[in-house]
Every structure is written in structure tokens, then in C-alpha cells.
N, C-alpha and C positions, 0 to 999 in steps of 0.2 A: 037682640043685639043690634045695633046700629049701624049703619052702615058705615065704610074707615074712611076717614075726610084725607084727603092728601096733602102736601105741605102749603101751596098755595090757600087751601081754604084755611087752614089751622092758622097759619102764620099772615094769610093778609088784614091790610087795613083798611080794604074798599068800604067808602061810605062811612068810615071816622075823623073827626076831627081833633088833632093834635095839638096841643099849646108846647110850646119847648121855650122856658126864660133861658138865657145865657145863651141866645143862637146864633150869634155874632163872633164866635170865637171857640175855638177849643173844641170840648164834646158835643157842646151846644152844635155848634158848624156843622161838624163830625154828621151828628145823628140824623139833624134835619133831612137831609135827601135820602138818606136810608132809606125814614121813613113816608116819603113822598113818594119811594121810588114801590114801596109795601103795598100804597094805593091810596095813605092817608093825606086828608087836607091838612098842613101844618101850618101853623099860627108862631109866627119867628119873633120873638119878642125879647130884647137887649135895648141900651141904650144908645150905641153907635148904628147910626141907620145909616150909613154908607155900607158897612160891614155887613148888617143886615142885607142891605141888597144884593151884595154879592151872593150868599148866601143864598137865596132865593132865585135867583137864576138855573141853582143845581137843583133847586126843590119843586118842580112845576107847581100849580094852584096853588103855593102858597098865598099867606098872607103874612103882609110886615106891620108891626105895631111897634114902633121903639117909644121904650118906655122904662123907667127905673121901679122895680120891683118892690124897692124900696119905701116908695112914696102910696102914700092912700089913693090918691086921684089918680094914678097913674095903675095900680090894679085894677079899680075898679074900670077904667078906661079899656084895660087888656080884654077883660072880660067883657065886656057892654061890644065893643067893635068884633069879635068873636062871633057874639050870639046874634051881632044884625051882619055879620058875612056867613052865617054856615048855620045857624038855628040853632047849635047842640053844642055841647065841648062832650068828648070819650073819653077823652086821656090829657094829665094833666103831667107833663114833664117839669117836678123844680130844678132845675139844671144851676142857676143864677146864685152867683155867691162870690166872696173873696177872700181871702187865703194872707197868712202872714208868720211869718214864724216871729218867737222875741219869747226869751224866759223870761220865767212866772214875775220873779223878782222886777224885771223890767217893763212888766204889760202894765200900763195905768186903767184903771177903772174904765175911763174912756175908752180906749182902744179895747177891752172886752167887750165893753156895752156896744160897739160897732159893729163885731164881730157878731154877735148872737143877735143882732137886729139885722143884719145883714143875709147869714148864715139859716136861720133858726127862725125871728118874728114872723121879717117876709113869706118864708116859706108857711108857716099856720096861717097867716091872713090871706095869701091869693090861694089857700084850698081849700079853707073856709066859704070863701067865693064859687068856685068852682063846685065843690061838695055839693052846695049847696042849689046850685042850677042843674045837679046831676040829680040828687035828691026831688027834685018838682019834677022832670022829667020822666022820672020812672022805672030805668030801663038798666042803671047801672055805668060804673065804668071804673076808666082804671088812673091811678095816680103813682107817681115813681118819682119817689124822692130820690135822691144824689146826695149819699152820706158820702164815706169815707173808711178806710182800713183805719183812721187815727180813733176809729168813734170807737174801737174795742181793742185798739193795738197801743201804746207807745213806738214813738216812732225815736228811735236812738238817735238818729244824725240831726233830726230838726226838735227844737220846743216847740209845742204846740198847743201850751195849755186853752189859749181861747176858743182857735181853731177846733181844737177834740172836743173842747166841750159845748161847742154851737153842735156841730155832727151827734154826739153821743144823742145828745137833743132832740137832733132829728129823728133818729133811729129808736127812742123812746115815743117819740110824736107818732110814727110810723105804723108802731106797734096799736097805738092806743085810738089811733083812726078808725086803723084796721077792727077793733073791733067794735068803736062805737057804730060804726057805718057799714058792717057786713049785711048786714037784715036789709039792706039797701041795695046791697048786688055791686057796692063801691066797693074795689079792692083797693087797698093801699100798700105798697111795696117801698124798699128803699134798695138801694146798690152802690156797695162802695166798694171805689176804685184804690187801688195802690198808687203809684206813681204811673202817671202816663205822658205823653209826650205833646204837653199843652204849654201855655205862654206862663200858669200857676207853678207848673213843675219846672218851668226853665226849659221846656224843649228835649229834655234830656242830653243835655250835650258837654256837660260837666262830664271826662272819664271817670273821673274818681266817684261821684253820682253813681254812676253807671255799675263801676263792679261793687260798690255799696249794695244797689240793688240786688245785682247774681247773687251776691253773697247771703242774700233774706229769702228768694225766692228756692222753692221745689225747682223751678223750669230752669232756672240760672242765667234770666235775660229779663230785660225790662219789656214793658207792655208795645203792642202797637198803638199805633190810637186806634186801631176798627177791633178790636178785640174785644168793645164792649157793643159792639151792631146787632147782635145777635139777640143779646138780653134785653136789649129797649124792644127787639121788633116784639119779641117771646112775652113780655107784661104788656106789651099797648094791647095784644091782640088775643083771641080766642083760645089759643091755644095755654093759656096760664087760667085758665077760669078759675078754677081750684085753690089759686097759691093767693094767699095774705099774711099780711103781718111780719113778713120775712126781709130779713138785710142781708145778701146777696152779696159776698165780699168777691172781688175782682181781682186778685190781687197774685197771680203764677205759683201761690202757693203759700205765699209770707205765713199767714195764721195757721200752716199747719205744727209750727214752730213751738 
């Protein structure tokens, strides 16, 4: 038998380095210092580097790469300035996306193809990248995609036909990572949230929003925004060795419905 690790060794970061897209705002903001504060080097990667910087201030050793997710030269970028500040990536946060509501009837072909290149491409082409620097390396690590409750819920108050089906996407991606790249000691996870209290959701500050949500959730309250701290520190780190392939819903209970 082994000897029992205690929370700090299960749960810290010491000696990883973190990539987090969307780290200028919202969960992205949110996570960063978490998990700097865990012990990881985090790599703050958004387009607004004013934003970023704040950010990084709460993150010690960070590093800031602002850059759109989006674009070829600008992943490849993310990654390249990564591996000549810290030698390695461990953990691979897609955080980075954007959000729209609009029925089906009224989505243009355009505005999906935004959506799922947004949502969906970006996210397979920068862990392609990364995968694949984890893959030469040797040693394994961990990836955590940012689906959504919409990727297996309908969500009644908003359409979200593009929306769900970039997430559904992801969470199929997820799965299918997971097992091309397990022999590899790569886990790939994904974690979708409900509504939480970001600049995507409006803040939560609509009342009517608000007891909407009571009314879907078990817990009868909407999210904090640190109620997902717990599960990024739990996949970056030692303690999930075990778990892949899995979409992790966040959501005070919504799908137990």
C-alpha cells in the first residue's frame, strides 16, 4: 500500500505549466490565480492585453501572450512563446469562445460557421498543438475543454441552436481525444457550466434570469463564479489521474431534471 498523499500534494501544481485561452475575462480571469496560487506557471492567453495584464498581476509567474485563438499564426505563436518561457505545456485550458443566442430560423449559415470555428475548430487546432508537444515529451498531461449544460440540455429561455452544437462538438471531441491519446498518459476532459455570473451570461443581474435559474436548479440558486475552482484545480492536477473522457456538468443540479 502506498503511502496517503495529503491534499496539498494530490491537489498541487508545483512545477506545471498551464495555458488558460479566455484569461482576460470571466472564468478565464476567475481560474488563472487559482491556479497560480496551486503553484502552477500560467500562460494568460486572450486578445485584450490590457485585461490580461490585470489578470496577471493576481497570477504571480505568469506569462501574457495576447493573441486570438482564432487565427493560425496566433496559436501557433501561443504555443512557441510557451515552450521558449517554461520548456513544457501540462495542461491545456480551452476556456476561449463566444456565445449568442438567435432561433434556428434566424441563424445565417454565416453566423453558425462563426460559431463552430469559434467555439469548436479553434479549440481542435490549439490541442492539436499542444497534444502534440505533450506527445514528444513523454510524460503525459491534462487538457480541459469548456463545453456547456446547452451541449446535452435544451435550454428553454434562450435558442441556441449554434451555440449547442459547437459545445455538443466539443464534448464529442473530448470523448474522442480521450481515447485516441490515453496510451499517451494525455487525459482529455471537458466541464460544462450552467449559467454563471460572467459578462456571456449578462452578470446575472436580470431578476427574472435569476429565479429562471432557481426554478431549473436542485440547489434553487444560481452559480458563483468560484464554484468551478475546485474542478480546474482537481483535472490540471495529480489527483484526477484516473478520469478521462468525461463532461463534468456544473450546473446546481439542472440535469438532474
Amino acid at each position: 500500500m502506498s503511502a496517503a498523499k495529503g491534499p496539498a500534494e494530490l491537489f498541487g501544481l508545483d512545477g506545471k505549466v498551464v495555458i488558460v485561452t479566455g484569461a482576460s475575462s470571466g472564468l478565464g480571469a476567475q481560474w488563472s490565480p487559482v491556479l497560480a496560487a496551486a503553484g502552477a506557471s500560467v500562460v494568460l492567453a486572450a486578445r485584450r492585453e490590457a485585461e490580461l495584464t490585470e489578470v496577471a498581476a493576481k497570477a504571480p509567474g505568469s506569462l501574457v501572450v495576447a493573441c486570438d485563438v482564432t487565427v493560425e499564426g496566433d496559436r501557433r505563436r501561443l504555443h512557441d512563446e510557451t515552450i521558449r518561457a517554461f520548456g513544457h505545456v501540462d495542461v491545456l485550458v480551452n476556456n476561449a469562445g463566444i456565445a449568442a443566442s438567435s432561433p434556428a430560423l434566424d441563424t445565417t449559415i454565416y453566423d453558425f460557421r462563426d460559431m463552430i470555428d469559434a467555439d469548436l475548430t479553434s479549440v481542435f487546432e490549439l490541442t492539436k498543438l499542444v497534444g502534440r508537444s505533450m506527445i514528444e515529451r513523454g510524460i503525459g498531461g491534462s487538457i480541459i475543454n469548456v463545453a456547456s449544460l446547452g451541449a446535452e440540455r435544451s435550454v428553454d429561455r434562450y435558442p441556441l441552436p449554434a451555440y449547442s452544437a459547437a459545445k455538443a462538438g466539443v464534448v464529442a471531441l473530448t470523448r474522442s481525444l480521450a481515447s485516441e491519446w490515453g496510451h499517451h498518459a494525455i487525459r482529455v476532459n471537458a466541464i460544462g457550466p450552467a449559467f454563471f455570473p460572467t459578462a456571456t451570461a449578462g452578470y446575472l443581474q436580470d431578476s427574472d434570469q435569476v429565479e429562471w435559474i432557481k426554478g431549473h436548479t436542485a440547489l434553487k440558486r444560481p452559480a458563483r463564479i468560484d464554484e468551478l475552482d475546485g474542478l480546474i484545480v482537481f483535472l490540471a492536477s495529480d489527483a484526477s489521474t484516473f478520469i478521462t473522457g468525461q463532461h463534468f456538468l456544473v450546473d446546481g443540479g439542472w440535469s438532474v431534471y
